[in-house]
KEKE-3310 file (N, C-alpha, C; in steps of 0.2 Angstrom, whole numbers, plus 5000, padded with zeros to 4 digits):
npx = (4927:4917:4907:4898:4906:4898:4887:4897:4899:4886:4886:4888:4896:4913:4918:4931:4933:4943:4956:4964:4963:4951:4942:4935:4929:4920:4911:4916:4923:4933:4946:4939:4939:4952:4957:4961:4953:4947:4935:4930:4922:4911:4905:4896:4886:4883:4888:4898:4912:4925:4932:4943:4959:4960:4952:4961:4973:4970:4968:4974:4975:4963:4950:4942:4927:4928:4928:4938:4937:4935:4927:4933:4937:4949:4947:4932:4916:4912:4907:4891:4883:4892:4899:4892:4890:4904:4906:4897:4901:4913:4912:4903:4892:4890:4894:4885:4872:4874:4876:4864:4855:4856:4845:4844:4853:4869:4880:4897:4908:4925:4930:4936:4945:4936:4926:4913:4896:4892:4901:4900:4887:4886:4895:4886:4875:4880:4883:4872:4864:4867:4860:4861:4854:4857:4871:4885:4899:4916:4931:4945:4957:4954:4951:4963:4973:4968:4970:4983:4988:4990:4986:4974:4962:4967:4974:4983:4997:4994:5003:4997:5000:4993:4996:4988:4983:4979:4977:4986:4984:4985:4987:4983:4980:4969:4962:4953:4949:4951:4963:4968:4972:4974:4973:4981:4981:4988:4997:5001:5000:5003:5018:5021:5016:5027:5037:5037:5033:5046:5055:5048:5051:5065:5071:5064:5058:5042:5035:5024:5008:5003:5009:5021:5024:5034:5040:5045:5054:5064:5068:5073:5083:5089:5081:5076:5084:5103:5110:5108:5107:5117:5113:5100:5093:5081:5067:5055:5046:5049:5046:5046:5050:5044:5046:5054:5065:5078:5086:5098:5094:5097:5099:5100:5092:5081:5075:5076:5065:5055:5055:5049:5032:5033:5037:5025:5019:5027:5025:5010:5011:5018:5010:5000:5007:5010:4995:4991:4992:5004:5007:5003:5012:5023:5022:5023:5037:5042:5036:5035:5030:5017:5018:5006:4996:4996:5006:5015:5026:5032:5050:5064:5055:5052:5063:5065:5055:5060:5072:5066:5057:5064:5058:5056:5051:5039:5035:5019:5016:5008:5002:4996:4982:4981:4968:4954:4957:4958:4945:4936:4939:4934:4922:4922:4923:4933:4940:4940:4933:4940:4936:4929:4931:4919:4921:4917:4903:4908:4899:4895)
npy = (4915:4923:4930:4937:4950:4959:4960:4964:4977:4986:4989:5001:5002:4998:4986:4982:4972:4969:4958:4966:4982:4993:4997:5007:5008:5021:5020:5033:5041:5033:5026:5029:5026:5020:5012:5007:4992:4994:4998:5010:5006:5012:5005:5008:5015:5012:5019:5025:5028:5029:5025:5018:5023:5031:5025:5014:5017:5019:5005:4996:5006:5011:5015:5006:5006:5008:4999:4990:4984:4972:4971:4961:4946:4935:4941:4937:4942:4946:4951:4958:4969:4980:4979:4986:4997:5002:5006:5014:5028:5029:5029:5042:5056:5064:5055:5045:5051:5054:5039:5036:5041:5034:5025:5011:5005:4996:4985:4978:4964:4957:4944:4930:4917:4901:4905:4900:4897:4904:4914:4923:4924:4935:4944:4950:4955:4964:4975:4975:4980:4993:5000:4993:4985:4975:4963:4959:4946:4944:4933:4937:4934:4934:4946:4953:4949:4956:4968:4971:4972:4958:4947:4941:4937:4928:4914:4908:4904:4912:4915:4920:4928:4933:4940:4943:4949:4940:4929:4919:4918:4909:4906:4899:4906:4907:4911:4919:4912:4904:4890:4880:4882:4888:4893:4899:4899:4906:4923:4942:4945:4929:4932:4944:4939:4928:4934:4941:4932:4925:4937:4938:4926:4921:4935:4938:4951:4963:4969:4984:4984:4989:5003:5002:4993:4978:4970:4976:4983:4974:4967:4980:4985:4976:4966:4949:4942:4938:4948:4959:4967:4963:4964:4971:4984:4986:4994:4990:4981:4975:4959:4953:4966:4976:4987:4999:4993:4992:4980:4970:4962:4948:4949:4935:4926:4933:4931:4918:4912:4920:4912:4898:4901:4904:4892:4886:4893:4889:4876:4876:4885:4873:4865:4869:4870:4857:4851:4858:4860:4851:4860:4875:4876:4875:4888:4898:4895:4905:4918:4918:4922:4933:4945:4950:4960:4968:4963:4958:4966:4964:4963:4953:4943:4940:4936:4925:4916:4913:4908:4897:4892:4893:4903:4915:4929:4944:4961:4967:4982:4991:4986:4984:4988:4982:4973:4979:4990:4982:4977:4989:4993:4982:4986:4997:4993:4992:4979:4968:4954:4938:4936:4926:4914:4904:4889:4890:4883:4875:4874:4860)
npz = (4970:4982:4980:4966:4955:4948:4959:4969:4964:4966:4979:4994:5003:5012:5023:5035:5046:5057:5070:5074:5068:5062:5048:5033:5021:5009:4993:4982:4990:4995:5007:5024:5036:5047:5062:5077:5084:5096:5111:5123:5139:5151:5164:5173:5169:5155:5145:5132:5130:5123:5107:5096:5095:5104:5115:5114:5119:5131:5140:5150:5160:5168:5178:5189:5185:5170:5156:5144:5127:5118:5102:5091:5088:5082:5068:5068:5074:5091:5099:5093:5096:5102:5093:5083:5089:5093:5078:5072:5079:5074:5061:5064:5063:5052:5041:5044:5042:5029:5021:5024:5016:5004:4996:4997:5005:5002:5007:5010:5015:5024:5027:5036:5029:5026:5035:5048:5048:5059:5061:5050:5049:5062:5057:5046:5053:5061:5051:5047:5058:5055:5045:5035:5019:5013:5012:5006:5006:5007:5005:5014:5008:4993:4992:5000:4988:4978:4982:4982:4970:4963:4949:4950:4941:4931:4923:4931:4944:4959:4975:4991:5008:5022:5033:5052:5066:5074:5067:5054:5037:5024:5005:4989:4973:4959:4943:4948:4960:4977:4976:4985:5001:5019:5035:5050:5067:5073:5075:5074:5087:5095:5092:5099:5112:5115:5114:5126:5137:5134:5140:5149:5159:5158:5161:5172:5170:5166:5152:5147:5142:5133:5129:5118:5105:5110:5100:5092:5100:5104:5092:5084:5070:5060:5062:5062:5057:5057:5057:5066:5079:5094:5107:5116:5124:5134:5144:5158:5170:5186:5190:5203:5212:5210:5203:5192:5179:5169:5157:5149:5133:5126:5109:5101:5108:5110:5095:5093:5104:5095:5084:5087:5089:5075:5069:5065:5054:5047:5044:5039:5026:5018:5018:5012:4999:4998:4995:4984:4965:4953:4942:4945:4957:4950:4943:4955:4959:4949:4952:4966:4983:4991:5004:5015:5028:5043:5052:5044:5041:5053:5056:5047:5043:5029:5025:5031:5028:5016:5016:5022:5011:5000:4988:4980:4989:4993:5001:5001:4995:5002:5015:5028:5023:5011:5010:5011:5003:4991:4992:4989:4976:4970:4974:4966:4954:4945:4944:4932:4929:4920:4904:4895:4878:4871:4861:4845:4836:4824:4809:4798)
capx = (4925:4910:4900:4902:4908:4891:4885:4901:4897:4882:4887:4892:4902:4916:4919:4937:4932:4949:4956:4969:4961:4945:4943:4931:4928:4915:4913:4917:4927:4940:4947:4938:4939:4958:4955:4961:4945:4945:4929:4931:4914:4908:4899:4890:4880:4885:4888:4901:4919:4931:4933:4947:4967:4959:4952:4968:4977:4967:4973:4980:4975:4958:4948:4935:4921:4928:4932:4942:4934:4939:4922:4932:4943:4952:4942:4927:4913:4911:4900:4888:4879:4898:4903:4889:4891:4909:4906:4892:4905:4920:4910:4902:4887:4888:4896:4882:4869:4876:4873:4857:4851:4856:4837:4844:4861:4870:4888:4900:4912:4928:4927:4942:4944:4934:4924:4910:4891:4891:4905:4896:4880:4890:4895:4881:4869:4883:4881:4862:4861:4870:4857:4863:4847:4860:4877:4891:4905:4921:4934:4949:4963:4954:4952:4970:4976:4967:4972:4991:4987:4989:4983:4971:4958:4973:4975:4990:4998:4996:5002:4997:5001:4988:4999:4985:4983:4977:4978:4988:4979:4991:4984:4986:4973:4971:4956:4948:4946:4955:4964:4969:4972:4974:4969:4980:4980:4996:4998:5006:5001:5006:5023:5022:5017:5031:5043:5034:5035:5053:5058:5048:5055:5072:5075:5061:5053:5034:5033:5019:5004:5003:5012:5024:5027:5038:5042:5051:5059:5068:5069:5076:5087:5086:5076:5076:5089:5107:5114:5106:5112:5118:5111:5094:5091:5075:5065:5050:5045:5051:5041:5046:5050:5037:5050:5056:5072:5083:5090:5102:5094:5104:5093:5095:5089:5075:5076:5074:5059:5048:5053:5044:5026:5033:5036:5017:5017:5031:5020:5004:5015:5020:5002:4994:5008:5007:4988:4991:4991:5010:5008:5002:5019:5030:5023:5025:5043:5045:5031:5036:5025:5016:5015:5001:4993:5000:5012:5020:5030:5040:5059:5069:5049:5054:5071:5064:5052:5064:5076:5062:5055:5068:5056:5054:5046:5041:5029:5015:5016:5005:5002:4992:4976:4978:4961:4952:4958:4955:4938:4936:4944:4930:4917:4921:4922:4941:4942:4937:4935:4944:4932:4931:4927:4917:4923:4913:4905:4908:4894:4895)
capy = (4921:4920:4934:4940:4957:4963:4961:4971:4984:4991:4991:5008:5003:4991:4986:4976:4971:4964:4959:4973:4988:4995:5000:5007:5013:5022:5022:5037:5044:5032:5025:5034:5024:5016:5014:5001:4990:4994:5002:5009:5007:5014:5000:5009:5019:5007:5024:5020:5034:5032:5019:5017:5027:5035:5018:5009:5020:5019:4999:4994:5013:5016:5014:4998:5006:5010:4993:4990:4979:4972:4966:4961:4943:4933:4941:4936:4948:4941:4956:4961:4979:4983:4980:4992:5005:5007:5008:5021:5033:5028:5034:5049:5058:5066:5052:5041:5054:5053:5034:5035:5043:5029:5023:5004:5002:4988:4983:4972:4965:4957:4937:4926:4911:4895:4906:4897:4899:4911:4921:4925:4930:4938:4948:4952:4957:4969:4980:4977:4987:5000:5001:4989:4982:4968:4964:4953:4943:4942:4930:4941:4930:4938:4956:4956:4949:4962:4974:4971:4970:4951:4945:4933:4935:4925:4906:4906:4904:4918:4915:4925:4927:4939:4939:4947:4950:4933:4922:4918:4915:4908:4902:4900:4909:4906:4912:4921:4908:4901:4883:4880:4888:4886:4898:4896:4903:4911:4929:4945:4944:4927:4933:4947:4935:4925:4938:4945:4926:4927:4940:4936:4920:4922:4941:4942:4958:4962:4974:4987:4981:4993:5008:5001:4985:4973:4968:4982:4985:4967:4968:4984:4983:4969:4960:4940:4943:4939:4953:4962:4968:4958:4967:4976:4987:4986:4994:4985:4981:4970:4956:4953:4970:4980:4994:4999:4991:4990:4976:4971:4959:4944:4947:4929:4922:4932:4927:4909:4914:4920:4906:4893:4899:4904:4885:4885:4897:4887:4870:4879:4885:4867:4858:4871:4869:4850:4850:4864:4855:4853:4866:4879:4876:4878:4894:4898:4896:4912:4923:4919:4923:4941:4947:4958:4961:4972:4958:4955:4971:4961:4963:4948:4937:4938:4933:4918:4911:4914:4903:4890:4888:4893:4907:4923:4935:4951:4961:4971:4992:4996:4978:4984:4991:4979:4971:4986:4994:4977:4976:4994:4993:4978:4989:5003:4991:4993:4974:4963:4948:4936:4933:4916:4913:4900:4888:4892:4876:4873:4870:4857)
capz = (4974:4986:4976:4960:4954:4948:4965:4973:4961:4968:4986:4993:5010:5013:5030:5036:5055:5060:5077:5076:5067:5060:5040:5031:5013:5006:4986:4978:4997:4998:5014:5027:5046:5048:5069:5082:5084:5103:5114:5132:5141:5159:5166:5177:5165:5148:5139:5129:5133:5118:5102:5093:5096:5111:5118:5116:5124:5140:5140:5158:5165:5168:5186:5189:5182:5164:5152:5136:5126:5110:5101:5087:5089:5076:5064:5071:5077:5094:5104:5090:5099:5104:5085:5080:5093:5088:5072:5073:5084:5071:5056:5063:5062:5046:5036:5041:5037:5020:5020:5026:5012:5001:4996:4999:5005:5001:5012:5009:5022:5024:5032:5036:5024:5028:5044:5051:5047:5066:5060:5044:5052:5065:5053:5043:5057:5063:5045:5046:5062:5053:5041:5026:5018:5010:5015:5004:5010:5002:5006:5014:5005:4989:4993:4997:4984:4973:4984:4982:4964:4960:4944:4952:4938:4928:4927:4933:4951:4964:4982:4997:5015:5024:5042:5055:5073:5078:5063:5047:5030:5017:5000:4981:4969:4949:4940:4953:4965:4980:4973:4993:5006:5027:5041:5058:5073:5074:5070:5078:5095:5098:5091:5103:5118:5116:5116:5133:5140:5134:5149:5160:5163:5158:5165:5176:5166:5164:5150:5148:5138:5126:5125:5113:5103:5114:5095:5090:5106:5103:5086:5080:5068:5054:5064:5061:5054:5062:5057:5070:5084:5098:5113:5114:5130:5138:5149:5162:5177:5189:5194:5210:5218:5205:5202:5184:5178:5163:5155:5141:5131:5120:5104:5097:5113:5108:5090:5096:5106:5093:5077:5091:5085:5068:5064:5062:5049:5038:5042:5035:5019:5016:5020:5007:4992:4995:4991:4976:4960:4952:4938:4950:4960:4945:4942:4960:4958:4949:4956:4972:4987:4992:5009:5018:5035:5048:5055:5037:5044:5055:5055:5045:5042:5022:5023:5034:5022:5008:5017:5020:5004:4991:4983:4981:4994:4993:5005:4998:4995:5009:5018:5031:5020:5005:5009:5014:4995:4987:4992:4988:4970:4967:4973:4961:4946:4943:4943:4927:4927:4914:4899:4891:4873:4870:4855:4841:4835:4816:4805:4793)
cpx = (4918:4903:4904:4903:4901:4890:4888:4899:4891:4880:4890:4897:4905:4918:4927:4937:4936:4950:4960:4965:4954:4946:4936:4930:4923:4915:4913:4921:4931:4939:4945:4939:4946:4958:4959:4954:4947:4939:4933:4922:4915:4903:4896:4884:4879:4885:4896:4907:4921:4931:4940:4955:4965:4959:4957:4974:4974:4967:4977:4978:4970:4955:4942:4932:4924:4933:4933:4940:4935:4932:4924:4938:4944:4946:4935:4922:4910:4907:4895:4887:4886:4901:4900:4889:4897:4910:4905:4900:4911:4920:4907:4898:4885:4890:4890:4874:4869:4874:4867:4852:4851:4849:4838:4851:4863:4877:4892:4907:4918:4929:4935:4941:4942:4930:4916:4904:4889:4895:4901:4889:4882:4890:4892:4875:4873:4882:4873:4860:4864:4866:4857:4857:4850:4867:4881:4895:4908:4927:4942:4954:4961:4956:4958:4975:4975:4969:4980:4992:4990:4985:4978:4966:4963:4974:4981:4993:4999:4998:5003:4996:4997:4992:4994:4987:4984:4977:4981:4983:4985:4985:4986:4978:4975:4964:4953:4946:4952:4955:4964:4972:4971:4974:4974:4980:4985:4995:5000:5006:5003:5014:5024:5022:5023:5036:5041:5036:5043:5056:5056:5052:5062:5074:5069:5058:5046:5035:5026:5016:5004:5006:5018:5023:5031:5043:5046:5055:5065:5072:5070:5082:5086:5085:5077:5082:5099:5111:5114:5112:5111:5113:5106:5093:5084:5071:5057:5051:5047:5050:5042:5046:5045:5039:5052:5064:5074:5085:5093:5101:5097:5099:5093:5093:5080:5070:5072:5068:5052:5048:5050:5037:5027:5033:5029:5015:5020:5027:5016:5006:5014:5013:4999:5002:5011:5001:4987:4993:5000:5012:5009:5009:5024:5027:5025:5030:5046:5042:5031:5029:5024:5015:5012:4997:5000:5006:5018:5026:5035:5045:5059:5063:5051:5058:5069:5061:5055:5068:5071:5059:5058:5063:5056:5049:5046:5034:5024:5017:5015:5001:4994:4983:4975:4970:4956:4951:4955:4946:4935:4937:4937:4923:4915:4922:4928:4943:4939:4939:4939:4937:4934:4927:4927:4921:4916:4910:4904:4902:4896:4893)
cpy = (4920:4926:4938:4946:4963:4965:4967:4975:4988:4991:4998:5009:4997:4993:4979:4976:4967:4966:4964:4981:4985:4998:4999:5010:5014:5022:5029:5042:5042:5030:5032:5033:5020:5017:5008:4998:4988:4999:5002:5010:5009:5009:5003:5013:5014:5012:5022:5028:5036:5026:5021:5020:5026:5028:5013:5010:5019:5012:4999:5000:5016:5013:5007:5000:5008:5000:4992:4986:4981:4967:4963:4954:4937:4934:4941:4939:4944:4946:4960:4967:4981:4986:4985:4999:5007:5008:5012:5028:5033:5032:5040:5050:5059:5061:5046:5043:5053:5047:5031:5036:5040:5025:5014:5002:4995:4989:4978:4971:4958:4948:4932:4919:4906:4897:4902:4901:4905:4915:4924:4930:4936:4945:4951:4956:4964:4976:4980:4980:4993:5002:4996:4985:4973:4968:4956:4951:4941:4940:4937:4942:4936:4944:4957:4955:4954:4967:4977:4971:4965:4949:4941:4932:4929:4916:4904:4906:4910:4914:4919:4922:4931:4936:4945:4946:4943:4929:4926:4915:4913:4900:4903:4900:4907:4906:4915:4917:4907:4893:4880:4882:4885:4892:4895:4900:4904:4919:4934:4945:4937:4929:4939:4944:4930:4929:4942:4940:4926:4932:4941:4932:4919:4929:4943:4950:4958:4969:4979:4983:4983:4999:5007:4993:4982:4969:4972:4985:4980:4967:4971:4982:4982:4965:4954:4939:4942:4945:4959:4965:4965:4957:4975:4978:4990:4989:4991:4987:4976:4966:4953:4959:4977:4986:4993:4997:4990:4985:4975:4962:4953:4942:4940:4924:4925:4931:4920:4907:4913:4915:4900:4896:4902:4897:4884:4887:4893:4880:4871:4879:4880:4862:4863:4871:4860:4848:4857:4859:4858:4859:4872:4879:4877:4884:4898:4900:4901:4918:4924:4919:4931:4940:4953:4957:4966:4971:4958:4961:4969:4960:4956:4942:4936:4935:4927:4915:4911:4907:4896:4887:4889:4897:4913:4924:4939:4953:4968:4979:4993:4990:4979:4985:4988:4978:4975:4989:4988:4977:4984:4994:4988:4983:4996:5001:4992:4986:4971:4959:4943:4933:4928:4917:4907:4898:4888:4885:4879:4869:4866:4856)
cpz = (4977:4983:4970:4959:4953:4955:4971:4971:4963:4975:4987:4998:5008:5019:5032:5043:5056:5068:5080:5074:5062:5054:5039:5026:5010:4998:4985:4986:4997:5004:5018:5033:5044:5056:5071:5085:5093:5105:5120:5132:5146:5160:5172:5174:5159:5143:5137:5129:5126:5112:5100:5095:5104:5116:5121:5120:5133:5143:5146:5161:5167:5176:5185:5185:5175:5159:5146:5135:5120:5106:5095:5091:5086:5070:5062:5075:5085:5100:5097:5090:5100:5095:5081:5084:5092:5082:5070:5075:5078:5064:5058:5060:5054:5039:5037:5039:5031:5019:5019:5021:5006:5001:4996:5000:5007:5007:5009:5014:5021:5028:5031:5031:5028:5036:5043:5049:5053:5062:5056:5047:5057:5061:5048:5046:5061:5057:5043:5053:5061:5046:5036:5026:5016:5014:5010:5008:5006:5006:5007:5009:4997:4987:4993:4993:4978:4974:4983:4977:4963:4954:4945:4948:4931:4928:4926:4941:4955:4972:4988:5003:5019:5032:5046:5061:5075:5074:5058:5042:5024:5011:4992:4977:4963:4950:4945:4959:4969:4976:4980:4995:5014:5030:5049:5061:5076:5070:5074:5086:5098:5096:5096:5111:5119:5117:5123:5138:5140:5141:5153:5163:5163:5160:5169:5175:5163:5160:5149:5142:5132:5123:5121:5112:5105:5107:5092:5094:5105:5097:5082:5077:5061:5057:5067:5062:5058:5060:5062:5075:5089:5107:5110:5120:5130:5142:5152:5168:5181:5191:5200:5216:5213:5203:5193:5183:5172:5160:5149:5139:5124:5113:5100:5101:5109:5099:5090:5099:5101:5086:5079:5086:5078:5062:5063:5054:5042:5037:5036:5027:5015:5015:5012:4997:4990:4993:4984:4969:4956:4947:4941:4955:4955:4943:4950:4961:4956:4951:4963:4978:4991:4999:5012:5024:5039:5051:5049:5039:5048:5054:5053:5044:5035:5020:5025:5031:5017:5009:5017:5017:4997:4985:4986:4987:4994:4997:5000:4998:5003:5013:5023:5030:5014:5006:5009:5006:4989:4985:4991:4979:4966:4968:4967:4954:4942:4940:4937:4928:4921:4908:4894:4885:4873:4863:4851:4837:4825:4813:4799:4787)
residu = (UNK:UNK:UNK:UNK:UNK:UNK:UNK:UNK:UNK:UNK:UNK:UNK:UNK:UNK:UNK:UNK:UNK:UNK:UNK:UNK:UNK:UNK:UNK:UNK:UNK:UNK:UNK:UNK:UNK:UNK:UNK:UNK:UNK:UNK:UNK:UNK:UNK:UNK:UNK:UNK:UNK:UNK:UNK:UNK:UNK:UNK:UNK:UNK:UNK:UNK:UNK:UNK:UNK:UNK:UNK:UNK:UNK:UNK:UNK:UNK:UNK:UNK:UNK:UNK:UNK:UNK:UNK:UNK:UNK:UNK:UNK:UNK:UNK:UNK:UNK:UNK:UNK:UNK:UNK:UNK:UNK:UNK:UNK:UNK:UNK:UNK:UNK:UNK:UNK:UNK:UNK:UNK:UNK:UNK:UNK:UNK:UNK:UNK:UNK:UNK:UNK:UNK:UNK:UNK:UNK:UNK:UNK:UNK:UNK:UNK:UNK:UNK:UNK:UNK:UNK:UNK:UNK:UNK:UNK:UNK:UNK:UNK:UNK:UNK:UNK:UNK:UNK:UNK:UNK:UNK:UNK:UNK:UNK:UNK:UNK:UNK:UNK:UNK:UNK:UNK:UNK:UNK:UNK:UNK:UNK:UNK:UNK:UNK:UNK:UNK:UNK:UNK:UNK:UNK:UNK:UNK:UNK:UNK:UNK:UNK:UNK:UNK:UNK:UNK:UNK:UNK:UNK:UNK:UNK:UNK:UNK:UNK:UNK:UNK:UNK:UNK:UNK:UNK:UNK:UNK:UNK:UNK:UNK:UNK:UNK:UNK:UNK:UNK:UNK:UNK:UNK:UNK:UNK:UNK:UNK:UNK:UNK:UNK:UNK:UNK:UNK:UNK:UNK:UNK:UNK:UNK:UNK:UNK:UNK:UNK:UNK:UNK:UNK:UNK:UNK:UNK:UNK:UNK:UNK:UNK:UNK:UNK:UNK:UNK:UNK:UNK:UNK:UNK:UNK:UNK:UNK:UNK:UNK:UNK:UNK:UNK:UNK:UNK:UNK:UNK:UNK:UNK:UNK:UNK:UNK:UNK:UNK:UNK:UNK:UNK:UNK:UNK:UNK:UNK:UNK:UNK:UNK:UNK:UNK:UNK:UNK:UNK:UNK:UNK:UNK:UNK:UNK:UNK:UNK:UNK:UNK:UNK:UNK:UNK:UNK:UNK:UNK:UNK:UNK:UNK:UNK:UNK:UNK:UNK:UNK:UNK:UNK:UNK:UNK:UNK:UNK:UNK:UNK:UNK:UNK:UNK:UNK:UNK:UNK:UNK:UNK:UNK:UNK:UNK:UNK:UNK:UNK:UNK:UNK:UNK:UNK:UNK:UNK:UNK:UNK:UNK:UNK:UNK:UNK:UNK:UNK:UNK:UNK:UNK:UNK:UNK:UNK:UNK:UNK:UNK:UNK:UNK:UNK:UNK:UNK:UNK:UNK:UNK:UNK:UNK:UNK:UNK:UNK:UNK:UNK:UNK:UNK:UNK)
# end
C-alpha cells in the first residue's frame, strides 16, 4: 500500500477522479458527488455552464461557443483549473464550507497503478486547490479491492479486475500489497468504439455519441453470450444520405467485433499470473477472480474469462463505487491491518 492506514485515518475527503465519473466521499457523510466527470464551458466569457449529468448531456448539441471538455483522461488529471473548477461546482457551496472549516484538511485520492510521477502531481495539485493542506494517494487496485471486501490484509491470493472507462487494471494482492499487477489501455470506450466502427463499416450507421450506450443497444440480452439473441434492431444515421434509418443487426457479427480489443484484457490476465509466484496461483484456483469498474457490467464479460482461464468469476456487489467506498472504509478505520507477532526469543 502506498500509505499507511494511520495516515488515511486522519483525512477527511476521498476523491475518485476517473475518466468516466466523479466520486467523492466525505468522512462521517458517506458518498456525496457520484457525477460524469464532464464540464461544458463558454469560450467566450470562460464561465463555466454545467458539470457533470447536465454537461453530458449537452455532448454533440451545443453551438461553437459552448465546449464539453473532459479534464479527466485515463485516470489522469490532464486540465488541472478544469479539474478544480468542477469539483468546486460538484461539491457545492455549503459542503465545502464545511470543509473549510477543517483547521488542516487532509485529502486522499485515488491514482491508477504504476501512474507516472506527472499524474501523481497532477493529482495532488488539483486537491490542493481545493484547499487540502496534504493529500494521500492510494493505489486504485487497493481501494477496490477493499471496497468489494477482499481480504487483502491476508496472505493469501486476491485477484482483481478494476474494468474503467479507458484502462484495465488486473492484479493479484496478499498481505496488503500488490504482488503484480498490469494497467492496459483498453477499457469501456474502446469496447464501445468498436462496436460503433462495427456499423459504420459494415451497415453504413453513425450512431449518436451519447444518448445511449451503442453497448447495450447490441448487447441486450445475455450479452457475450451466444445465447443471445440473433438479431438486434438499431436505430442511427445514415452516413451517406444523413437521414435516420433502422437496421437489423446479426449480434455475433457484433460479438466478434468487440472480442478483437478484449484479447488484450486475457493477454494482460495471463502476462500478470505468469509473473504471480506458484502458490499464490493455487490459491487463485479457488478464490477465483473479482470484478469491479463500471465496464465489469458488460453483458456475457464473466462468462468470457471463466472460459479463458478455467476460474471462477464473480463481479462485485456495487462494481461501479468499490473504490470510492474502499477508500472511504480506510479512511474511517474500518480496515485493520494483519498484525504479526514477533517470535519471542528464548532466554537461556
Amino acid at each position: 500500500m502506498s500509505v499507511s492506514l494511520e495516515q488515511l485515518r486522519r483525512c477527511h475527503v476521498g476523491v475518485d477522479l476517473g475518466a468516466a465519473r466523479t466520486r467523492v466521499f466525505v468522512k462521517g457523510a458517506g458518498l456525496v458527488v457520484d457525477e460524469p466527470s464532464v464540464a461544458a464551458v463558454n469560450t467566450r466569457t470562460g464561465s463555466l455552464i454545467a458539470v457533470g449529468a447536465l454537461a453530458e448531456q449537452m455532448t454533440g448539441r451545443t453551438p461553437h461557443y459552448i465546449r464539453v471538455v473532459r479534464p479527466v483522461s485515463g485516470g489522469t488529471v490532464v486540465d488541472i483549473e478544469m479539474a478544480q473548477r468542477m469539483l468546486r461546482h460538484l461539491l457545492g457551496e455549503k459542503l465545502r464550507r464545511q470543509l473549510r472549516r477543517k483547521p488542516r484538511l487532509r485529502a486522499a485520492a485515488c491514482t491508477p497503478h504504476d501512474a507516472d510521477p506527472l499524474a501523481q502531481r497532477a493529482a495532488v495539485e488539483t486537491l490542493v486547490g481545493l484547499g487540502a493542506r496534504r493529500v494521500e494517494l492510494v493505489d486504485t487496485l487497493i481501494a477496490a479491492a477493499v471496497g468489494c471486501g477482499l481480504p487483502v490484509e491476508q496472505p493469501t491470493a486476491t485477484m482483481i479486475i478494476v474494468c474503467g472507462a479507458a484502462t484495465t487494471q488486473v492484479a493479484v494482492l496478499s498481505l496488503g500489497s500488490i504482488v503484480t499487477a498490469e494497467r492496459l489501455a483498453v477499457g469501456g470506450n474502446a469496447i464501445d468504439a468498436a462496436v460503433i466502427q462495427h456499423l459504420r463499416t459494415q451497415h453504413a450507421l453513425m450512431l449518436p455519441s451519447q444518448s445511449v450506450r451503442p453497448l447495450q443497444l447490441a448487447l441486450r440480452g445475455t450479452g457475450l453470450t451466444s445465447q443471445g439473441p440473433e438479431v438486434t434492431e438499431i436505430h442511427g444515421r445514415d452516413v451517406a444520405t444523413g437521414l435516420a434509418r433502422t437496421v437489423h443487426v446479426d449480434t455475433a457479427a457484433v460479438r466478434n467485433a468487440i472480442h478483437t480489443p478484449l484479447t488484450s484484457v486475457l493477454d494482460g490476465i495471463g502476462k500478470v499470473l505468469r509473473d504471480c509466484p506458484p502458490d499464490l496461483v493455487a490459491d487463485l484456483a479457488d478464490r477465483g477472480i473479482t470484478m469491479v469498474g463500471g465496464s465489469a457490467l458488460l453483458p456475457g464479460l464473466d462468462q468470457m474469462l471463466r472460459d479463458a482461464t478455467g476460474m471462477p468469476v464473480e463481479i462485485a456487489e456495487r462494481p461501479d463505487v468499490c473504490a470510492i467506498l474502499g477508500l472511504g472504509a480506510m479512511m474511517e478505520g474500518r480496515i485493520q491491518p494483519l498484525v504479526l507477532n514477533p517470535l519471542a526469543e528464548v532466554a537461556e
